[in-house]
C-alpha positions as CSV (number, residue, x, y, z in Angstrom):
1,X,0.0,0.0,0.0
2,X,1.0,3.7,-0.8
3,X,0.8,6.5,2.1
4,X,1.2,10.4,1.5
5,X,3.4,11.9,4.5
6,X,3.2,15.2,5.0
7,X,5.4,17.6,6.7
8,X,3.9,19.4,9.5
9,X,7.3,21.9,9.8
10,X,7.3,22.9,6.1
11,X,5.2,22.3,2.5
12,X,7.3,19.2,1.4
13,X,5.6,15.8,1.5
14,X,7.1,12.3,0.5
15,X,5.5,8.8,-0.7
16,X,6.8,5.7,0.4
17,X,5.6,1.8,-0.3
18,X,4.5,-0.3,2.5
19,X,2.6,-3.4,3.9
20,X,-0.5,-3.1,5.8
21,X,0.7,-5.4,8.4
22,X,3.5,-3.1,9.0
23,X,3.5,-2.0,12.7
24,X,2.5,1.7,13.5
25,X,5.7,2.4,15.9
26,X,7.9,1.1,12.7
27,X,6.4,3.3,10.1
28,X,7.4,6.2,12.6
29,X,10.9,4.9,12.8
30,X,10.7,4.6,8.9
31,X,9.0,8.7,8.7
32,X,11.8,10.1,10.5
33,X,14.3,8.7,9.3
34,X,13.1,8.7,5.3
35,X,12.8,12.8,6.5
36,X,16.7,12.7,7.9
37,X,15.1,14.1,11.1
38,X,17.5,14.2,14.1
39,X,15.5,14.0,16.7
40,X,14.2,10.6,18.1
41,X,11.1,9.0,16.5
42,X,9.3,9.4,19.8
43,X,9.5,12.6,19.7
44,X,7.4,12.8,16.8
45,X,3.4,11.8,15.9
46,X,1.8,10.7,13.1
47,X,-2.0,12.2,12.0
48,X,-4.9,11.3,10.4
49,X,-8.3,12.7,10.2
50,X,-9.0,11.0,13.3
51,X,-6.0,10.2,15.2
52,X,-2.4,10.5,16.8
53,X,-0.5,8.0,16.3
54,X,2.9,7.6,18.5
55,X,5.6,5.2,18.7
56,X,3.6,3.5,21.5
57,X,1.3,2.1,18.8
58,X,2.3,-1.2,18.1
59,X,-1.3,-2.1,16.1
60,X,-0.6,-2.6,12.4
61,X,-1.7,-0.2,10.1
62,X,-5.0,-2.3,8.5
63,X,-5.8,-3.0,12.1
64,X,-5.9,1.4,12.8
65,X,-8.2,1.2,9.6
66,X,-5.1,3.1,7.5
67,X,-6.0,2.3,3.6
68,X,-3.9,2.7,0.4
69,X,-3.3,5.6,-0.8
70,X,-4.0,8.0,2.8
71,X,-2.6,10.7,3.6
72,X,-0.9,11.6,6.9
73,X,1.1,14.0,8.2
74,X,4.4,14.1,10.5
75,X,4.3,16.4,13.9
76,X,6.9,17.3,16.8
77,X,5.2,15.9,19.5
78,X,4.3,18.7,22.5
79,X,7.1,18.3,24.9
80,X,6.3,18.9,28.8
81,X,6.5,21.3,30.6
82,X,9.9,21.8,33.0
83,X,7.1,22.3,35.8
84,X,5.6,18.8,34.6
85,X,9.2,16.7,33.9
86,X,10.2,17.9,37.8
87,X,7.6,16.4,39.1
88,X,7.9,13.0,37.4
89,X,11.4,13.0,38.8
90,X,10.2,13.6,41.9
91,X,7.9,10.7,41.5
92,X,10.5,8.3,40.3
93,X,12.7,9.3,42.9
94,X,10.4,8.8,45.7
95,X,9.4,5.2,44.2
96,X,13.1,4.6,43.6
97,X,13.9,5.6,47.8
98,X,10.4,3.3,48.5
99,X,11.7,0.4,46.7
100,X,15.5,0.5,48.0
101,X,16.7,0.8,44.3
102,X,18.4,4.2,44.0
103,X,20.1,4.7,41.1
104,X,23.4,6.9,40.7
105,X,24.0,9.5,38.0
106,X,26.6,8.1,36.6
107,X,25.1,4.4,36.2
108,X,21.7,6.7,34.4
109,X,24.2,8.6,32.1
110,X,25.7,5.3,30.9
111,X,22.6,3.7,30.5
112,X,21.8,6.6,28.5
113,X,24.7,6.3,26.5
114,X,24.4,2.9,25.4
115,X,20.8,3.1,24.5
116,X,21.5,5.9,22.5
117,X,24.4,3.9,20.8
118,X,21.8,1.6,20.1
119,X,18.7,3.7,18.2
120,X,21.9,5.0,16.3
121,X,22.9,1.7,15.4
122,X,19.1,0.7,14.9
123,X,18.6,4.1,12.9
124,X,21.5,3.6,10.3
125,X,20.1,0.1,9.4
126,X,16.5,1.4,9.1
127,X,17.5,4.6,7.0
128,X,19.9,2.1,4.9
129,X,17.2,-0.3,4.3
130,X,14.6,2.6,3.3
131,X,16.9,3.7,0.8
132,X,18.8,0.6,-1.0
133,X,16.2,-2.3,0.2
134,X,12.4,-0.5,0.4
135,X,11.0,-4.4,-0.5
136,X,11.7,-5.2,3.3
137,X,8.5,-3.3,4.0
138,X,6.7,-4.9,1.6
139,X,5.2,-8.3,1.4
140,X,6.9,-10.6,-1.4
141,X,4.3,-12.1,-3.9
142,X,4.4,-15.6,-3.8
143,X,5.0,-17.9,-7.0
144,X,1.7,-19.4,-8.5
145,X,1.3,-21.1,-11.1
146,X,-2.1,-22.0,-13.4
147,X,-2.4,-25.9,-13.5
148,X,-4.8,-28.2,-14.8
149,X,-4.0,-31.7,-12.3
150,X,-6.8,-34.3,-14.3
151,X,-8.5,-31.5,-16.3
152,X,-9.3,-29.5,-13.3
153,X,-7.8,-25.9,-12.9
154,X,-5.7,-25.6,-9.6
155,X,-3.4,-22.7,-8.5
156,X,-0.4,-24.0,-7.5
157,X,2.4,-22.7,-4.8
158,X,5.9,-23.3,-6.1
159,X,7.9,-23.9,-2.7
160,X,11.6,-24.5,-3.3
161,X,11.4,-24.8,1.0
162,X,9.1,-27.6,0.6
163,X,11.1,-31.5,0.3
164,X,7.9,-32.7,-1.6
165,X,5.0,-31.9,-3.3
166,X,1.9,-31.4,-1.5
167,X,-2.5,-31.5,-2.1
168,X,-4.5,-31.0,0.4
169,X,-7.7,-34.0,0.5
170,X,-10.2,-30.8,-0.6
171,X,-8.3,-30.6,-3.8
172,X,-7.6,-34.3,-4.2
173,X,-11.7,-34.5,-4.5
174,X,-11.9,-31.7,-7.0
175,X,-9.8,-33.0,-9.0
176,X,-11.3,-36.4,-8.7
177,X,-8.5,-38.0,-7.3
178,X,-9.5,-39.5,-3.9
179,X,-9.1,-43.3,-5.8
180,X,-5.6,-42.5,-6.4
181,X,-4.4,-42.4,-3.2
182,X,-2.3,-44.9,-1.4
183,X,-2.5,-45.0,1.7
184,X,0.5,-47.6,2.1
185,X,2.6,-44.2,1.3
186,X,2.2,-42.3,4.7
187,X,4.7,-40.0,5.9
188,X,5.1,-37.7,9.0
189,X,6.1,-34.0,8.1
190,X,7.4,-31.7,10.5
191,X,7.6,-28.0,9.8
192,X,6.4,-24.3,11.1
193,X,3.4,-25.7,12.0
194,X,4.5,-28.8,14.0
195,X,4.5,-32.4,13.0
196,X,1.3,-33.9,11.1
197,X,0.7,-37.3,9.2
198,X,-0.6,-37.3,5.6
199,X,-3.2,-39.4,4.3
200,X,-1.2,-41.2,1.9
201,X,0.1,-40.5,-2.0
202,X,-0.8,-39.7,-4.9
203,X,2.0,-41.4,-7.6
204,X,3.1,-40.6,-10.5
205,X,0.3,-38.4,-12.2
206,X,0.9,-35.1,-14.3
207,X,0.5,-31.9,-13.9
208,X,-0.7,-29.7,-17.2
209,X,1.0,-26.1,-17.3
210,X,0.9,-24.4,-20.2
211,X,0.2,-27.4,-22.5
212,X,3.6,-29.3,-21.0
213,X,3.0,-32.1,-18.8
214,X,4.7,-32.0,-15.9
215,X,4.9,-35.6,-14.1
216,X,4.4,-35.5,-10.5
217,X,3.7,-37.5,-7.1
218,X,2.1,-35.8,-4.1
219,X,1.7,-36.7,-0.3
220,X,-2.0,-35.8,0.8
221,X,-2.7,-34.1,3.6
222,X,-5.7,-33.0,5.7
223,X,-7.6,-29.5,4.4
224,X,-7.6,-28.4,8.0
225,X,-3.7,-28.4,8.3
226,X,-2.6,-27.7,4.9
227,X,-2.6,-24.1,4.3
228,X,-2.4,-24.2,0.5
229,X,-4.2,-26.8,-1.8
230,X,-1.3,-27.4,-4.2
231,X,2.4,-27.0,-3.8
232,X,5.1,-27.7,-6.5
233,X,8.1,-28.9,-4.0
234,X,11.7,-29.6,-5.0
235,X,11.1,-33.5,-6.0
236,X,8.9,-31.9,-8.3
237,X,11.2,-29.3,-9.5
238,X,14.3,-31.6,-9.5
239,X,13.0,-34.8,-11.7
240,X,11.8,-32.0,-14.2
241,X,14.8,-29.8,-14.2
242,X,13.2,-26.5,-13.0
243,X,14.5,-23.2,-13.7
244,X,12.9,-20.8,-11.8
245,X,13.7,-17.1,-13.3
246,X,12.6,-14.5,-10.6
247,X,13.0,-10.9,-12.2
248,X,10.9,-12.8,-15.4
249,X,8.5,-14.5,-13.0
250,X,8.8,-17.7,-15.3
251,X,9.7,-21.3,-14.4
252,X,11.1,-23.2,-17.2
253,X,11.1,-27.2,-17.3
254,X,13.5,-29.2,-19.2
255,X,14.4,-26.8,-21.9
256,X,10.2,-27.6,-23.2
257,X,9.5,-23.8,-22.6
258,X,8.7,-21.4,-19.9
259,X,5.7,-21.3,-18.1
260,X,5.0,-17.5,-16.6
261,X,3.6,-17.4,-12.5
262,X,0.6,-15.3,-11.9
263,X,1.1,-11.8,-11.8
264,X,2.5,-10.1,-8.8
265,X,-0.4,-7.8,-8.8
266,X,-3.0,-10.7,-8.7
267,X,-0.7,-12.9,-6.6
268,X,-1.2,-10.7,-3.8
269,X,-4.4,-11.5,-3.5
270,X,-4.4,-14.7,-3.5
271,X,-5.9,-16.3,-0.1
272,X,-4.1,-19.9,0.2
273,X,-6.8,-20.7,2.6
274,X,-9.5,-20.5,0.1
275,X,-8.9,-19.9,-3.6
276,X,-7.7,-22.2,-5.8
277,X,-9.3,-21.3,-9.1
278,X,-8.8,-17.9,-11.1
279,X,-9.8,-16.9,-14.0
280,X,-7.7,-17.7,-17.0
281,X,-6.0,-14.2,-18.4
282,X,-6.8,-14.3,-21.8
C-alpha cells in the first residue's frame, strides 16, 4: 500500500511503499528517518483525520483502519513542561527511595549512552534499508502457477522450502483423485506448523502447465492443516529440471519452454486458505 506523509514543519511531502501489516511504531521509525530528522522517532506523531499515532502504537496499520493511498502527516510531539518533567522525577525518585533501588548519576548517564548507541545503530540500518532495500517493507508475492492436475484448474504454490510436493484432501476431490491415493505411502512432516501425518500419496500423475505435462507424485494431507491446496516442492522441480527465473516471474522445465507465474499484482491477493481457481487471463 501507498501513504502520503506530509510535513507538518514545512510544505514538502514524501510517498513511500509499505505493507498493511507493518506496525505503527515502525512506520514512525521509517518517517523520521526517510525525513533525515535528528531528533528521536518518539519525539514525533503521526496524524490522520481522526488520530495520533505515536511510537507507543504497536497495532498494524490495516488494524488502525489506515487504507492505500492516505494521507498523513508528521508532527513534533508537545514536549512537557519543565514544571511537569520535575515532578515526574520527583515521582521516580520517591518510588526509587520506597523500593530501596536508587540509582546513581553516573550508572543513568551510561545507560543513556548505550541506548543511544543503540537507536543510532538501529537508525543507520533502518534509513539504509529505506533507501537501497524499500522491499523489506513490503510483502513478497508468492509464485503461483495455473495448472490443470486431471483436467481440473488448480493454483499451485511453487515452494523450493518444501522437500515434496503437497495436495491438500479438498483438492484431491476436485480433481477427482480420492481413488488415487495410497495409503500404504504415509509419511510424517514436520515444519512451522508442527509435525502432522498425511493421508497417503498420490504417484506418479501429471500436472498440465501451459500445455507441458509436468509428471508428479504428491503426499495428501488434511484441508484443516494444509494451508495451501497445491504446492510444487523440490522433488517436483528436480525430476523435471526446473529453472525458476525471478525478475521474469517464469519457471522453465526441461528446456520444453517457460511457463509464466501469476502476476504479482493478482498474486497478492491470493488467499491460500480458500482460492484455488482464477480466471484464466486471456
Amino acid at each position: 500500500m501507498r501513504l502520503e506523509i506530509l510535513n507538518d514543519a514545512s510544505t514538502a511531502k514524501i510517498e513511500i511503499e509499505v505493507n498493511k501489516e507493518l506496525k505503527l511504531s515502525s512506520l514512525m521509525h521509517l518517517v523520521t528517518v526517510s525525513w533525515g530528522t535528528s531528533e528521536p522517532a518518539c519525539d514525533f506523531v503521526l496524524v490522520t483525520d481522526e488520530k495520533e499515532f505515536t511510537t507507543d502504537d504497536t497495532s498494524t496499520l490495516e488494524e488502525c483502519g489506515i487504507k492505500d493511498g492516505a494521507t498523513m502527516k508528521l508532527k513534533r510531539r508537545e514536549k512537557l513542561s519543565d514544571h511537569t518533567i520535575s515532578a515526574l522525577s520527583m515521582e521516580r525518585s520517591s518510588d526509587s527511595c520506597c523500593e530501596g533501588t536508587k540509582t546513581s548519576p553516573e550508572e543513568m548517564l551510561k545507560t543513556s549512552a548505550v541506548l543511544s548507541k543503540k537507536w543510532q545503530m538501529l537508525d543507520r540500518g533502518l534509513q539504509r534499508a529505506a533507501t537501497a532495500f524499500p522491499e523489506c517493507f513490503t510483502k513478497t508475492p508468492l509464485l503461483y502457477l495455473r495448472c490443470l492436475l486431471n483436467g481440473k484448474e488448480v493454483i499451485a504454490l511453487v515452494d523450493t522450502g518444501a522437500q515434496a510436493s503437497i495436495i491438500s484432501m479438498d483438492a484431491a476431490k476436485k480433481c477427482d483423485m480420492v481413488d488415487a491415493i495410497d495409503d500404504r505411502f504415509s509419511v510424517t512432516a514436520s515444519g512451522v506448523g508442527g509435525t502432522r501425518a498425511s493421508l497417503g500419496r498420490i504417484l506418479a500423475t501429471t500436472v498440465r502447465i501451459e500445455g507441458m505435462d509436468i509428471l508428479c507424485s504428491f503426499d495428501v494431507f488434511a484441508s484443516d492443516v494444509q494451508d495451501t491446496d497445491v504446492i510444487l516442492g523440490l522433488d517436483t522441480l528436480t525430476k523435471n529440471h526446473a529453472v525458476i527465473n525471478i525478475s521474469e516471474r517464469t519457471i522453465q522445465f526441461a528446456n520444453r519452454g517457460a511457463a509464466p507465474f501469476i502476476p504479482a499484482e493478482e498474486a497478492e491477493k491470493i488467499n491460500p486458505f480458500t482460492d484455488t481457481t482464477l480466471d484464466h487471463a486471456n
